[in-house]
C-alpha positions in Angstrom: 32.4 47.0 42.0 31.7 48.0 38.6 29.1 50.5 38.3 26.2 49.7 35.9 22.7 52.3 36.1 20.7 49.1 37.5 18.3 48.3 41.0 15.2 48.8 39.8 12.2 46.7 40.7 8.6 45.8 39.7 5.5 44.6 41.0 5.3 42.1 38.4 8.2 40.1 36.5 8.3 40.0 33.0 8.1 37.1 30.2 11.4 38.0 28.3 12.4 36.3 25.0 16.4 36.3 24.9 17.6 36.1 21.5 22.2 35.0 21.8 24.1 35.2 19.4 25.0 31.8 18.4 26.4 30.8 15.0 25.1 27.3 14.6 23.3 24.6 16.8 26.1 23.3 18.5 26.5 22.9 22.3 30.4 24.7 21.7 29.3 27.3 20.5 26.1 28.8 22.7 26.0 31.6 24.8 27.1 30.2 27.8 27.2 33.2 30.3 24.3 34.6 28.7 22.0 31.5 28.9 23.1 30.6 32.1 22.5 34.8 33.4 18.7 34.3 31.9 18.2 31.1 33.3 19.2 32.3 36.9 16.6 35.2 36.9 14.0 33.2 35.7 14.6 30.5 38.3 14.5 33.3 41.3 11.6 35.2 39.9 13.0 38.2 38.6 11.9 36.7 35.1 8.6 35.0 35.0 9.2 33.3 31.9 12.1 32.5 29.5 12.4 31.8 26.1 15.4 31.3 24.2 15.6 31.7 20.2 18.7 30.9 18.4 18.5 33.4 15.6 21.5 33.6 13.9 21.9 29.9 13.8 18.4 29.7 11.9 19.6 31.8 9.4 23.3 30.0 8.6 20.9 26.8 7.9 20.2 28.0 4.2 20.5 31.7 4.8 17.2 32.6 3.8 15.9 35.9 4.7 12.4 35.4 4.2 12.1 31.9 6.1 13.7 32.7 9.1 12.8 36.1 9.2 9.0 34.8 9.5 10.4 31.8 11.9 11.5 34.8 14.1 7.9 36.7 13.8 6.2 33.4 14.5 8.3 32.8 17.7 7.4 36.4 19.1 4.1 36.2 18.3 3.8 32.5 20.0 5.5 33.6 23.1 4.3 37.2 23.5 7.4 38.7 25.1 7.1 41.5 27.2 10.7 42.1 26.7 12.8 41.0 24.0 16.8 41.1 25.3 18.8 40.7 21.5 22.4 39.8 21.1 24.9 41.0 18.3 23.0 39.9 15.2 26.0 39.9 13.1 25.1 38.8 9.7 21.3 38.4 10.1 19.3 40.4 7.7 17.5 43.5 9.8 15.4 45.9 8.1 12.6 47.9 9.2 9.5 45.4 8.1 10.7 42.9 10.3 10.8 45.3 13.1 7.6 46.5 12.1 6.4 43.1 12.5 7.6 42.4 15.7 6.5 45.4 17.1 2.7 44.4 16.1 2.9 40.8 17.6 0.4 42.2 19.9 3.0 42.4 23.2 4.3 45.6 22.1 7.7 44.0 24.0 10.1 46.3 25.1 13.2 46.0 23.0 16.5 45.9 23.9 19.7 45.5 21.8 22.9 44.7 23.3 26.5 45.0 21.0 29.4 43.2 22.4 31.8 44.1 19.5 33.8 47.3 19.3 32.9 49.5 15.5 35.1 51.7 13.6 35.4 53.4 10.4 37.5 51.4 8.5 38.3 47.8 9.9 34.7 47.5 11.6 32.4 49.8 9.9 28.3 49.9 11.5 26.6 48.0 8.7 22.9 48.4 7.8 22.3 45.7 10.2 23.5 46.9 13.6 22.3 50.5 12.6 18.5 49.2 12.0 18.5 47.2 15.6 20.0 50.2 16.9 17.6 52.7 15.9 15.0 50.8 15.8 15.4 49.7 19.8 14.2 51.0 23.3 17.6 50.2 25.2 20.9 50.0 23.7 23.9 48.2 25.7 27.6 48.8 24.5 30.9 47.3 25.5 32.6 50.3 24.3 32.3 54.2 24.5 34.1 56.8 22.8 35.0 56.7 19.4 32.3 53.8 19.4 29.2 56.0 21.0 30.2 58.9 18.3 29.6 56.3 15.9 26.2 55.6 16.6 25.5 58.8 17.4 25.6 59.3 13.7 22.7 57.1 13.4 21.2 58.6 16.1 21.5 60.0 19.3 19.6 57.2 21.6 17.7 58.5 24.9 18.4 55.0 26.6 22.1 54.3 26.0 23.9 52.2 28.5 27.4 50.9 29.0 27.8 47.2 29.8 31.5 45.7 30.2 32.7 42.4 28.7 32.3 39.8 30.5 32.8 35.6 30.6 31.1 32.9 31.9 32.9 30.7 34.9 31.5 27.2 33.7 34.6 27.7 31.1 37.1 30.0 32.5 36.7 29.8 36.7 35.8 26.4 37.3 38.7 25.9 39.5 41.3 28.3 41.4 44.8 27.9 40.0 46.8 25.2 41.5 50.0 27.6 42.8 53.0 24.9 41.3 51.2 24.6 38.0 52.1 29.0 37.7 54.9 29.1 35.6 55.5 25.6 35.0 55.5 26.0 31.4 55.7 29.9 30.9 56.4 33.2 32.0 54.0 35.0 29.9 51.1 34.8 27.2 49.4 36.1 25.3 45.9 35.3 23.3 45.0 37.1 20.6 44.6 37.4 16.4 46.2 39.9 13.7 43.3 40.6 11.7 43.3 42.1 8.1 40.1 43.6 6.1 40.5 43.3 2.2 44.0 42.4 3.2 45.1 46.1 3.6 43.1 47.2 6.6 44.3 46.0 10.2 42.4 46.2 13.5 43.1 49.5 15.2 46.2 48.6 17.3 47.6 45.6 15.8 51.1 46.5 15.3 51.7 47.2 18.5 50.5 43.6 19.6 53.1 43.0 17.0 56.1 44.3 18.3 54.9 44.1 21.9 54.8 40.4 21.4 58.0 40.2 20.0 59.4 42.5 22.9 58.7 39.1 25.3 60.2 36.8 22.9 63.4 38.7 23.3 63.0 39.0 27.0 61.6 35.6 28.1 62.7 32.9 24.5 60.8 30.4 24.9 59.2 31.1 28.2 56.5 33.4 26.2 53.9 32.2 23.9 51.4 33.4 22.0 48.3 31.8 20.7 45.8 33.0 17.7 45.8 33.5 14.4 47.8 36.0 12.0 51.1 36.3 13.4 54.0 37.0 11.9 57.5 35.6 12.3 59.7 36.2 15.2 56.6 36.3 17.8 56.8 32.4 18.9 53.3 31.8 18.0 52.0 28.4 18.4 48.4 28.4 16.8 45.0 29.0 17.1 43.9 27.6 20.7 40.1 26.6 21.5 38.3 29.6 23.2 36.7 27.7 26.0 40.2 25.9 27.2 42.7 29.1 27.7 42.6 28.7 31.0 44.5 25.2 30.5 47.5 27.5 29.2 46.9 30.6 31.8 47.1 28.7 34.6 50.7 27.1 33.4 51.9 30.7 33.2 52.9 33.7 35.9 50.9 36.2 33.7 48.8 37.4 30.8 49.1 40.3 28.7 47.6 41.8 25.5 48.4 45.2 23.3 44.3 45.8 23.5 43.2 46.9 20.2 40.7 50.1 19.6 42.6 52.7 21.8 39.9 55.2 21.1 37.5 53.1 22.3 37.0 54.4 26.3 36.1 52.1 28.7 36.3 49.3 26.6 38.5 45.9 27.2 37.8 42.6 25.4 36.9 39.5 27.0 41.2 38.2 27.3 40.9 40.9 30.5 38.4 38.7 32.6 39.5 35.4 30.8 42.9 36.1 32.4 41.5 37.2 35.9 39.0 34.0 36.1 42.2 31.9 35.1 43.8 33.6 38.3 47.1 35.1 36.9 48.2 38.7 36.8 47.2 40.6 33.4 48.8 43.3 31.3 47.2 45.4 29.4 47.5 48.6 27.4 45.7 51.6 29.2 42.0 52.8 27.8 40.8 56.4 28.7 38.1 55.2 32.0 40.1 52.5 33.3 40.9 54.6 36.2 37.3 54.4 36.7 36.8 50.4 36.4 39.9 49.1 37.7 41.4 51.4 40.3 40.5 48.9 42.8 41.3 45.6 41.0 44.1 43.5 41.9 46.2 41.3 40.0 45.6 44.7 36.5 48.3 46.1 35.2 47.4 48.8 32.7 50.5 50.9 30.6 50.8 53.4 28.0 53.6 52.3 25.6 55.3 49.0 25.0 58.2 49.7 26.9 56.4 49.9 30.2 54.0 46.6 29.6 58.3 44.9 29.0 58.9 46.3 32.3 55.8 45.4 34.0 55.9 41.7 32.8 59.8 42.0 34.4 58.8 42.9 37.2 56.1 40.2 37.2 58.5 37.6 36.5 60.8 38.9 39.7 57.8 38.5 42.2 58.1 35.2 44.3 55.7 32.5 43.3 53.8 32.9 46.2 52.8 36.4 45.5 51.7 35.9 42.3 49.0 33.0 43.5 48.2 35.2 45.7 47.4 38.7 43.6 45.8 35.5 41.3 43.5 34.5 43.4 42.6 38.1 44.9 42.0 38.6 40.6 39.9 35.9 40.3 37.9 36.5 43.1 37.2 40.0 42.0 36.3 39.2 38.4 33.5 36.8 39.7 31.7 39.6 41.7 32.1 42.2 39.1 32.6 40.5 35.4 31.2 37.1 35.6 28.1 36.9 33.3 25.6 36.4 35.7 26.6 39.6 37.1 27.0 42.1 34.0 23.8 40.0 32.4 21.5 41.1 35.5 22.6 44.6 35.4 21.6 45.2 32.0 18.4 43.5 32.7 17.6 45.7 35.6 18.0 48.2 33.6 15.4 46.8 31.0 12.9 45.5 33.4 13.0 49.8 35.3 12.1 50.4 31.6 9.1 48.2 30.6 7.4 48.8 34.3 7.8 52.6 33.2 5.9 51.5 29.8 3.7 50.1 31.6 2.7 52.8 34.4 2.4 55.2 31.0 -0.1 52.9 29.4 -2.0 52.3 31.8 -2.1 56.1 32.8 -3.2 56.7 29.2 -6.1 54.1 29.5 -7.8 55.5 32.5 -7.2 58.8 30.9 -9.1 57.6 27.4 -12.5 56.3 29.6 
């Protein structure tokens, strides 16, 4: 099991206001894993009450910082959170007033800010966004450490920093096991994934070598490989952009997935193609991250390598493996990404975490009442 600082418990549960990150107002594009996480503890107690804000998709309606930045105030104040659980805020406008004001909503929530995308100097810079939330919150959750923590370090160095993997929901990617003739009807390998560009000069961390590790397999495996994003150059058999929430159509018609992940300096950090693959219930390649020893020593159905040459022999050796045996390490992958990176799971691990911290909050006020009488 992955290891996230979590049991904690408290005499009484907590109204939380969850705030996903969701673009616009469609159904497509909620926070599936993330609603349905929330939902879950609110419907066994842990929670006591739930309220959801779309945010972000307030803003993208006419972008107005002043009208959805009160709309926001107005829904604290309304609901009086005890603790506020905020996603990614990506282009909403965060500055210090606004904090201000939520923090005198008269809750005083507990706030807790949790970053699901990698940073770094030059493709992903912290913007003035991420580094308000961040300083301005009580708990912090990261998908990433490493070269990502030093990062906001620089902003500050936060007494309540926490790592919390990547994870997917399984209403998308695990509704059903994979159907052992479908594996490898179609291919021997995939892979998902974009080649990203900032001011057209500055490439995600990595990208390259998803380049040429991609068109490694087309060499190997013609048309038997695929990939499937945006970005990519000649000579890599890409066939398009693919919806997000139907990979596992095209996983489960393949003997494996594998990905060059990008951000090597990142430690500990994978994207969410790791558990996407797993839920689908096919083997997974992937390029080796400094902690992975530590998540995944015990995970069938990963394979994690240093250079390109090994994930080509890897994804050989793959291919040799008797159909059998690869539904087999599937399914043994699948089942092990649903107890460790499903949603529900990774979602009330960071919540323990924030739920130990308000009943602290609240021991310390109270202490400081009985001491002011």
């Amino acid at each position: 099991m992955i290891g996230t600082p979590a049991t904690a418990s408290g005499d009484t549960a907590p109204r939380v206001l969850y705030l996903p990150n969701e673009g616009d107002f469609q159904k497509g594009t909620s926070q599936v894993g993330g609603r349905a996480a929330f939902h879950e503890m609110e419907q066994d107690g842990t929670i006591k009450e739930l309220g959801i804000y779309s945010f972000l998709a307030d803003f993208r309606v006419d972008r107005k910082k002043a009208r959805s930045h009160q709309n926001l105030v107005d829904k604290v104040r309304a609901f009086q959170p005890d603790i506020i659980f905020w996603q990614h805020p990506q282009d909403f406008p965060i500055d210090h007033d606004l904090m201000r004001a939520i923090r005198e909503c008269g809750s005083s929530p507990l706030l807790a800010y949790h970053e699901a995308d990698p940073f770094d100097r030059l493709y992903k810079p912290l913007d003035k966004t991420a580094k308000t939330l961040y300083a301005e919150s009580d708990i912090f959750f990261t998908v990433a450490l490493g070269m990502a923590r030093r990062l906001f370090d620089e902003v500050k160095v936060h007494p309540h920093f926490y790592y919390s993997p990547s994870c997917v929901d399984r209403e998308r990617f695990a509704v059903l096991p994979t159907a052992p003739k479908l594996l490898g009807s179609k291919y021997d390998a995939v892979m998902f994934g974009t080649i990203a560009k900032r001011f057209r000069l500055i490439r995600q961390p990595g990208s390259m070598q998803r380049v040429w590790l991609a068109r490694g397999l087309r060499r190997l495996f013609g048309d038997r490989f695929a990939v499937f994003g945006k970005g990519w150059p000649a000579g890599t058999n890409c066939h398009g952009p693919f919806p997000y929430e139907k990979q596992a159509e095209i996983l489960q018609q393949s003997r494996m997935s594998i990905i060059w992940e990008l951000y090597a300096k990142h430690t500990f950090y994978f994207s969410d193609r790791l558990p996407i693959a797993l839920a689908a219930g096919i083997p997974f390649i992937t390029i080796r991250h400094e902690g992975y020893e530590t998540l995944f020593s015990q995970t069938p159905g990963l394979f994690y390598v240093d250079t390109i040459e090994d994930a080509l022999d890897t994804a050989l050796y793959l291919k040799s493996l008797p159909s059998e045996e690869i539904a087999e390490m599937g399914m043994a992958a699948r089942n092990w990404m649903l107890q460790n990176l499903e949603a529900r799971v990774v979602f009330r691990r960071a919540f323990e975490i924030c739920r130990r911290e308000w009943g602290l909050k609240r021991k310390d006020r109270g202490h400081r009442r009985l001491n002011d009488r």
